[in-house]
C-alpha positions in Angstrom: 119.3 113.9 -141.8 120.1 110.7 -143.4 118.2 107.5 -142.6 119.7 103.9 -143.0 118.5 101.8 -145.5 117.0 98.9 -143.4 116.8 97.9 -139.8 117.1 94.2 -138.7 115.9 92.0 -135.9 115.3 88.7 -135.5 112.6 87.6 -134.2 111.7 83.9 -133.3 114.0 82.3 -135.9 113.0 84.7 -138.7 115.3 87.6 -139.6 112.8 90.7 -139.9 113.8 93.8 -141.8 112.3 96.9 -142.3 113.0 98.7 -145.0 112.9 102.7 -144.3 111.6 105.1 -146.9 111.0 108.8 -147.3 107.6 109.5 -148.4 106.7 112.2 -151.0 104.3 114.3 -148.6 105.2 117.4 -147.1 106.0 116.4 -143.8 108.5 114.2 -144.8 107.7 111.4 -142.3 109.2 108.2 -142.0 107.7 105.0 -143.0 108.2 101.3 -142.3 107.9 98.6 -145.1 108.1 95.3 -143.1 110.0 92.1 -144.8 110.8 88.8 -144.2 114.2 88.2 -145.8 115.5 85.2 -146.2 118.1 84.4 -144.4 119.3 80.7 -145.0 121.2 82.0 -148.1 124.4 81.3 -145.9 123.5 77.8 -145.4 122.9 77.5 -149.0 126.7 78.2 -149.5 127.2 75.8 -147.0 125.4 72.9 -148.5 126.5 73.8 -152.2 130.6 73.8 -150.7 129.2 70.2 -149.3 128.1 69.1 -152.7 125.1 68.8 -151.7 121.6 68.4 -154.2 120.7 71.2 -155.7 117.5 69.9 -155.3 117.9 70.6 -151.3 120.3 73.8 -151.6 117.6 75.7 -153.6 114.7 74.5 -151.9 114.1 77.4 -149.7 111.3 75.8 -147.2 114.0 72.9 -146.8 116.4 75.2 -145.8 114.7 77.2 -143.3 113.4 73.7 -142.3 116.9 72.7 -141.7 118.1 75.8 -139.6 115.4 75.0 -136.9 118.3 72.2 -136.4 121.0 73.9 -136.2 122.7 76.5 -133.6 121.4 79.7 -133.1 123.1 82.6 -135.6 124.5 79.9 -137.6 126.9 79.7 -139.4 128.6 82.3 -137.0 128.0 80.7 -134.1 130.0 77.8 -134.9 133.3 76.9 -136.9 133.6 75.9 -140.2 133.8 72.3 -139.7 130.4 71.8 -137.9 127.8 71.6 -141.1 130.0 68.9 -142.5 130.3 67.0 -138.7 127.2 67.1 -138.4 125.7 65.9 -141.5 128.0 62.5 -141.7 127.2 62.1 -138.2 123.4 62.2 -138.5 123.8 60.3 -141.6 125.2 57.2 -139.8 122.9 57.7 -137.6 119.7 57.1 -139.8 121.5 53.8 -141.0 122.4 52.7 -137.1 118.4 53.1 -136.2 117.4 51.2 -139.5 119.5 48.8 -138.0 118.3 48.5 -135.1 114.9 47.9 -135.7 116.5 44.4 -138.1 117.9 43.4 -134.8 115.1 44.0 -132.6 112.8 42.1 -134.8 115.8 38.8 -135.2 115.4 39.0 -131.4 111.2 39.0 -130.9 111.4 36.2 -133.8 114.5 34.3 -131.5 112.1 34.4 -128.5 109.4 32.5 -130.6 107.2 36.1 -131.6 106.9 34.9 -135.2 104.7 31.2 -133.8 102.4 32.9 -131.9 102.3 34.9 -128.5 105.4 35.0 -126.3 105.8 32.8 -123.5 106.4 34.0 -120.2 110.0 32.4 -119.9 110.7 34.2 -123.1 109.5 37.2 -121.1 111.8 36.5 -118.2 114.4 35.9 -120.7 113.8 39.5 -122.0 114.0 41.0 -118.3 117.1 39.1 -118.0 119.2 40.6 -120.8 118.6 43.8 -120.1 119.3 43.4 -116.5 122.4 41.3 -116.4 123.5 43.8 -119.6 123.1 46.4 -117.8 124.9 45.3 -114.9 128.1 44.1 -117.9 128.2 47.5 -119.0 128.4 49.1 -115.8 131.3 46.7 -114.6 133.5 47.6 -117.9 132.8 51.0 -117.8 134.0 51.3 -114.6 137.1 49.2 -115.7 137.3 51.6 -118.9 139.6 54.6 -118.7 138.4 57.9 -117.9 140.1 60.1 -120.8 137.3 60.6 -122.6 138.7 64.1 -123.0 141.8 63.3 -123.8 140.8 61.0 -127.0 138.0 61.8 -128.1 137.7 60.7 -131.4 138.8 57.2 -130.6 136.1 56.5 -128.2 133.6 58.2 -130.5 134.6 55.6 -133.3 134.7 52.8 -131.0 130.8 53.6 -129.4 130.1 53.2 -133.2 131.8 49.7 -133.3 130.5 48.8 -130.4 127.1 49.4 -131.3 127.5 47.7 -134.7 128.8 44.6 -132.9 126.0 44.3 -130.7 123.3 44.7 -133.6 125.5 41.8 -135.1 124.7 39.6 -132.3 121.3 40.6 -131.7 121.0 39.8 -135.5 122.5 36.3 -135.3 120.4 35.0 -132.2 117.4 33.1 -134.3 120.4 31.0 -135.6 120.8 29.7 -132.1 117.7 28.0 -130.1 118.7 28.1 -127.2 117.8 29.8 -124.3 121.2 30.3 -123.0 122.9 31.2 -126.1 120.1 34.0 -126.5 120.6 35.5 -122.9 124.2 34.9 -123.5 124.4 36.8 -126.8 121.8 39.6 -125.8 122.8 40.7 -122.6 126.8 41.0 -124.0 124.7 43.3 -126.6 122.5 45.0 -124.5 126.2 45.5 -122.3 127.8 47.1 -126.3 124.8 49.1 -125.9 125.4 50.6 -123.2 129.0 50.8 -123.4 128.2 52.7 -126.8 126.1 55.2 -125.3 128.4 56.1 -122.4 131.5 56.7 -124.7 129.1 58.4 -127.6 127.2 61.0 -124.8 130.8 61.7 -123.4 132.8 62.2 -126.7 129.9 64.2 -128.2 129.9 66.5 -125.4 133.3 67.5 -125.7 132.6 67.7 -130.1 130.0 70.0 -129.0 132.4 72.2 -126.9 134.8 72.2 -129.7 132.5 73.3 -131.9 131.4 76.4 -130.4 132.7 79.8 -131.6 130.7 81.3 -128.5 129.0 80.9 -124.9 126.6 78.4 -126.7 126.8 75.5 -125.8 123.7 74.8 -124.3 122.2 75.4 -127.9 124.8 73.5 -129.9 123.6 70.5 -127.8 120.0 71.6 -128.0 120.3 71.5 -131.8 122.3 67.9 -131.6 119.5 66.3 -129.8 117.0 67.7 -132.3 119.2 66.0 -135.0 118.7 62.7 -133.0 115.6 63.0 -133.0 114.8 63.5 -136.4 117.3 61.1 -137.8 116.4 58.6 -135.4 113.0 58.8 -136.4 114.0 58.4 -140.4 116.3 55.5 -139.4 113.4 54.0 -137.9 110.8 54.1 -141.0 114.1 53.3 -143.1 114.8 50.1 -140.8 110.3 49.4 -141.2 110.4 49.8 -144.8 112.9 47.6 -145.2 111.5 44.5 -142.6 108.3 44.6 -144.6 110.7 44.2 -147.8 112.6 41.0 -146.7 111.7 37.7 -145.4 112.9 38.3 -141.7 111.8 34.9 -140.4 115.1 33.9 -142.3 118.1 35.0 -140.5 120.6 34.0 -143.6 118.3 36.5 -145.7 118.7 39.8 -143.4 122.6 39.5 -142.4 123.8 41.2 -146.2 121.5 43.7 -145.3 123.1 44.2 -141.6 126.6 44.3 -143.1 125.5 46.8 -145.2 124.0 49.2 -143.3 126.8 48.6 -140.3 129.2 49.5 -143.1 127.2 52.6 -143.8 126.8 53.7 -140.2 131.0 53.0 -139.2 132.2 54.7 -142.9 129.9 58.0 -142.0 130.9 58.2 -138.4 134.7 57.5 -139.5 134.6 60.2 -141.8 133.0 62.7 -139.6 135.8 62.7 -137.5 137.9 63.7 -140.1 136.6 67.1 -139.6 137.4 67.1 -135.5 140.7 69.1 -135.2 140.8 69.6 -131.5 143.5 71.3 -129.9 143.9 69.5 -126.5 147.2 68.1 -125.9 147.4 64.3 -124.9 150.4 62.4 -124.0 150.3 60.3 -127.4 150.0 63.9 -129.3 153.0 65.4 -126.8 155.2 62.9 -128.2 154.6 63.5 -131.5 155.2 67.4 -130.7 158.1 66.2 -128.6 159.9 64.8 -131.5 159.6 67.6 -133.7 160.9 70.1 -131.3 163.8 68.0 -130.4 164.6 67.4 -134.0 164.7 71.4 -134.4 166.9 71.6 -131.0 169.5 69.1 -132.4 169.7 69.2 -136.4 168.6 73.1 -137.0 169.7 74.1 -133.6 166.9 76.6 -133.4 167.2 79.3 -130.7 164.1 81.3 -131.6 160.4 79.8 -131.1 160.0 81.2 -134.7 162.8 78.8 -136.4 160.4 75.7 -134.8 157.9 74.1 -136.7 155.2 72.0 -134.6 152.6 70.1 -136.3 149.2 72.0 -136.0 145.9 70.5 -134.4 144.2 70.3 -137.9 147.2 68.3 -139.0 148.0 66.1 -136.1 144.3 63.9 -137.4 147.0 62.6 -140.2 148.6 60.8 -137.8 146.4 59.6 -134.9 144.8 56.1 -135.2 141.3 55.7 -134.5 142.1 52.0 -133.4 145.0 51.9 -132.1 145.8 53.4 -128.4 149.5 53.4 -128.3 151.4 55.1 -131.3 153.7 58.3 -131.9 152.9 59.0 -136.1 152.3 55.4 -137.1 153.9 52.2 -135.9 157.0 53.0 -138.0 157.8 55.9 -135.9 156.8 54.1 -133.1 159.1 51.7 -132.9 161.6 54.8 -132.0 160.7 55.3 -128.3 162.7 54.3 -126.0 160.7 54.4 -123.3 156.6 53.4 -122.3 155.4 56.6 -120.3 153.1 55.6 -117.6 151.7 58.2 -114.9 150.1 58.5 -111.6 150.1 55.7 -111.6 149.5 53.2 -107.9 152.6 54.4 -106.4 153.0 51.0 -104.2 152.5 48.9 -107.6 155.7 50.6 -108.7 158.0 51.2 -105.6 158.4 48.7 -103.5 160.9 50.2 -101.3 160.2 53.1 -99.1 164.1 54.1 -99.7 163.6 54.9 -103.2 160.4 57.0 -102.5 162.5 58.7 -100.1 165.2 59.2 -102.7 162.3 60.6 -105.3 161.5 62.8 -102.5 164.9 63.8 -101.6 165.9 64.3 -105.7 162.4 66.3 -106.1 163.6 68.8 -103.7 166.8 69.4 -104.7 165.5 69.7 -108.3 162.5 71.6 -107.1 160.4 70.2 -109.6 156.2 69.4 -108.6 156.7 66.2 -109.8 158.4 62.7 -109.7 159.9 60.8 -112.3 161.9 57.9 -112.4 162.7 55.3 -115.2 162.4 51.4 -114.2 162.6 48.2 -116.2 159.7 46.2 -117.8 159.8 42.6 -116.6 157.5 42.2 -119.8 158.4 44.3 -122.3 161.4 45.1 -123.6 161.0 49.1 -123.3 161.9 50.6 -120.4 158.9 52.5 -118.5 159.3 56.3 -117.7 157.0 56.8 -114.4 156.0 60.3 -113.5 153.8 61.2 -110.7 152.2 64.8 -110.2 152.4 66.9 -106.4 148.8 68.0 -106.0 149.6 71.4 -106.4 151.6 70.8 -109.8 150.1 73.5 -112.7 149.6 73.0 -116.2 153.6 74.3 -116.8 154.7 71.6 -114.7 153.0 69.0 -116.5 154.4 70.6 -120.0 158.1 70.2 -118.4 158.1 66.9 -117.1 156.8 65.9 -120.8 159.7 68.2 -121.7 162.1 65.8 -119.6 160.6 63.0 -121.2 161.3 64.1 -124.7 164.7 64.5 -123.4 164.9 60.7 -122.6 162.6 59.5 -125.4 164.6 61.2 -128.4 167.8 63.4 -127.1 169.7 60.8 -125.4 172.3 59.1 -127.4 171.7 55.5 -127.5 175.7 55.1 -125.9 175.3 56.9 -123.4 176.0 55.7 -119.9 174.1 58.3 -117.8 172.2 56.1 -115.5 170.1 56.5 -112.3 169.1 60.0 -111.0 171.9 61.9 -112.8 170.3 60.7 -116.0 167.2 62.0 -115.1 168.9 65.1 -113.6 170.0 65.9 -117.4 166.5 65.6 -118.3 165.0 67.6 -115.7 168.1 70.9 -116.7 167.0 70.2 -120.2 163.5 70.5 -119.2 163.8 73.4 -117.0 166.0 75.5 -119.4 163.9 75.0 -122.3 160.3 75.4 -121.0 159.3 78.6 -121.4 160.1 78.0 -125.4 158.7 75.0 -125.5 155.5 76.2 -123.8 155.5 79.5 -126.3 156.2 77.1 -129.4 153.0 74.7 -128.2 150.6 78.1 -127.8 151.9 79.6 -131.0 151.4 76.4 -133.1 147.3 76.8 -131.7 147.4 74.0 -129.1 145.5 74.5 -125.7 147.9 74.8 -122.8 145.2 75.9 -120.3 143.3 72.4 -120.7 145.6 70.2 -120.7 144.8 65.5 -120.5 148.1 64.4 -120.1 147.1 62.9 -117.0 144.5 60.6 -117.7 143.7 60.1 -113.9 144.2 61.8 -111.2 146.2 60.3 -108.5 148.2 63.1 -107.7 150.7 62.7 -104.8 
């Protein structure tokens, strides 16, 4: 009988393979010739599609170094898009850390380190900025929203400006001398700080998630925290390196070298996110989907899911702003809605009268829909404001049909028309109602996740 040319395991990181060969005796027995193949030749690809040194792509101990980093059975294990992540990501992080240590020593030398021993109000002072930071943070995070989910490239660039603002201010506090300046300038740091964590451990988690191709996520995030690790550790001796090189007692001396390596740390985590193509629907990306398949519905007049083009996740990063929270596909489109879309939200902040909440109710049966909606003017603004609350036991095709009845206000309603009231939004809701099933087959066809959906960034369902 035939006998197959190797046999593979692996075996504590190491890909073993034993190479089976028929021996010339008479018995013709079976021997094993044991090898240890290498198997980072993958990750080689990788780093030479990255542009990476050849120096580091050859090296073979550098790259079996580097897999003890990354996820189990990679590059299977993950998509595409994670090598290149992960490598910006970790390389902002090493200038972030360098930082860090700059700042740390401006603040010793601001509490009088660099004449002798500290005092014990410079002590207290110490206690105090982490305390009363701590307490900062805590109060905006809690006044921060929770859709951490729902954008989470946004909040993982701004935990990298808010860290970068807070080594600023650490930075500037020896030009100061003043004990209240310094507790007032460190504790609204140590409060970036913290702020910058939260956001960063929340976004990343979901990254993580993303970037599994299979049930390991546990290891993805195993790896990451390695990464940390390491590159916290070079940012460090970076950040050392560099103290010892400059005249730190002078404040006017280190800030270039601040700038520099906050500019570092914001371009790399910017660019990382260029590879994040999530496909999570949020009510910001809904619109922009919205659009499009209303602009099919009324200029091609489309009547198969296939004649509908939808932008794609790894396209819709072209037009989301990392900076901006409220846009459609840039503020010249923008300037198109009709309408400010606000839900669940404080239903007594909004309806004053219990005769229009018994309208909603009355118009929600009669529509059977599982959710509200009514439109109501802005005292501030000059947009109208689109209000939609959620029953508790709406599902995630509910929520895609009320957005559905929104697009129907937002782009399909001719600016003369004089539908007003509830038979306004009953022609949104028959819109919404006829056309759902299409609209939900278009979303899933074009790769977007329907099963997950953060449209509703809290949850106060009625």
């Amino acid at each position: 009988s035939t006998v197959p040319a190797s046999v593979s395991q692996q075996y504590n990181g190491n890909k073993l393979t034993y190479d089976l060969e028929h021996t010339s005796s008479s018995d013709s027995t079976t021997t094993l010739k044991f090898n240890i193949v290498d198997d980072t030749k993958e990750l080689q690809s990788s780093l030479e599609a990255l542009n990476a040194p050849s120096i580091l792509c050859n090296n073979q101990r550098f790259r079996k170094l580097a897999r003890h980093y990354l996820p189990h059975n990679f590059p299977q294990s993950v998509t595409p898009n994670y090598l290149p992540y992960t490598l910006r990501s970790n390389l902002g992080t090493i200038f972030g850390s360098a930082n860090a240590v700059l700042a740390t020593q401006s603040l010793l030398y601001a509490l009088g380190l660099g004449y002798g021993s500290i005092p014990l109000a410079a002590t207290l002072n110490w206690i105090l900025k982490d305390f009363s930071g701590q307490l900062l943070a805590m109060y905006l995070a809690s006044r921060i929203s929770q859709g951490f989910d729902a954008y989470v490239k946004k909040w993982r660039f701004l935990s990298c400006l808010y860290y970068e603002g807070s080594i600023f201010l650490e930075a500037i506090t020896p030009l100061f001398h003043s004990q209240i300046v310094f507790l007032t300038l460190a504790s609204i740091a140590n409060a970036g700080k913290n702020i910058c964590w939260l956001s960063t451990s929340a976004s990343k988690a979901h990254i993580h998630k993303y970037m599994c191709r299979k049930e390991n996520l546990a290891d993805i995030t195993g790896k990451a925290v390695s990464q940390g690790i390491a590159t916290n550790l070079m940012g460090t001796s970076l950040g050392m390196f560099i103290s010892v090189m400059v005249t730190t007692s002078n404040t006017v001396n280190i800030l270039p070298i601040v700038l520099t390596l906050s500019t570092c740390h914001i371009v790399s985590i910017y660019k990382s996110l260029d590879y994040i193509h999530d496909p999570l629907l949020n009510i910001n990306r809904c619109q922009i989907l919205l659009k499009e398949y209303i602009d099919c519905k009324r200029v091609r007049e489309a009547e198969r899911v296939s004649d509908i083009r939808l932008t794609l996740p790894n396209e819709m990063s072209k037009n989301e702003s990392l900076l901006r929270w409220s846009m459609l596909s840039g503020s010249q489109q923008e300037t198109e809605l009709k309408y400010e879309v606000q839900i669940n939200r404080r239903l007594d902040d909004t309806v004053k009268s219990a005769q229009v909440v018994l309208e909603l109710m009355d118009f929600c049966q009669r529509m059977q829909t599982k959710y509200w909606l009514m439109v109501r003017e802005s005292r501030r603004r000059k947009k109208k404001k689109i209000q939609i609350w959620y029953k508790q036991d709406a599902e995630n095709a509910d929520i895609l049909e009320s957005v559905l009845a929104v697009g129907y206000l937002q782009f399909m309603q001719d600016g003369g028309d004089e539908v007003e009231g509830f038979a306004l939004l009953e022609n949104a809701i028959r819109f919404a109602k006829s056309n759902r099933d299409e609209w939900i087959q278009c979303l899933e066809k074009h790769e977007w996740n329907i099963n997950t959906l953060f449209i509703e960034v809290d949850s106060n369902r009625i």
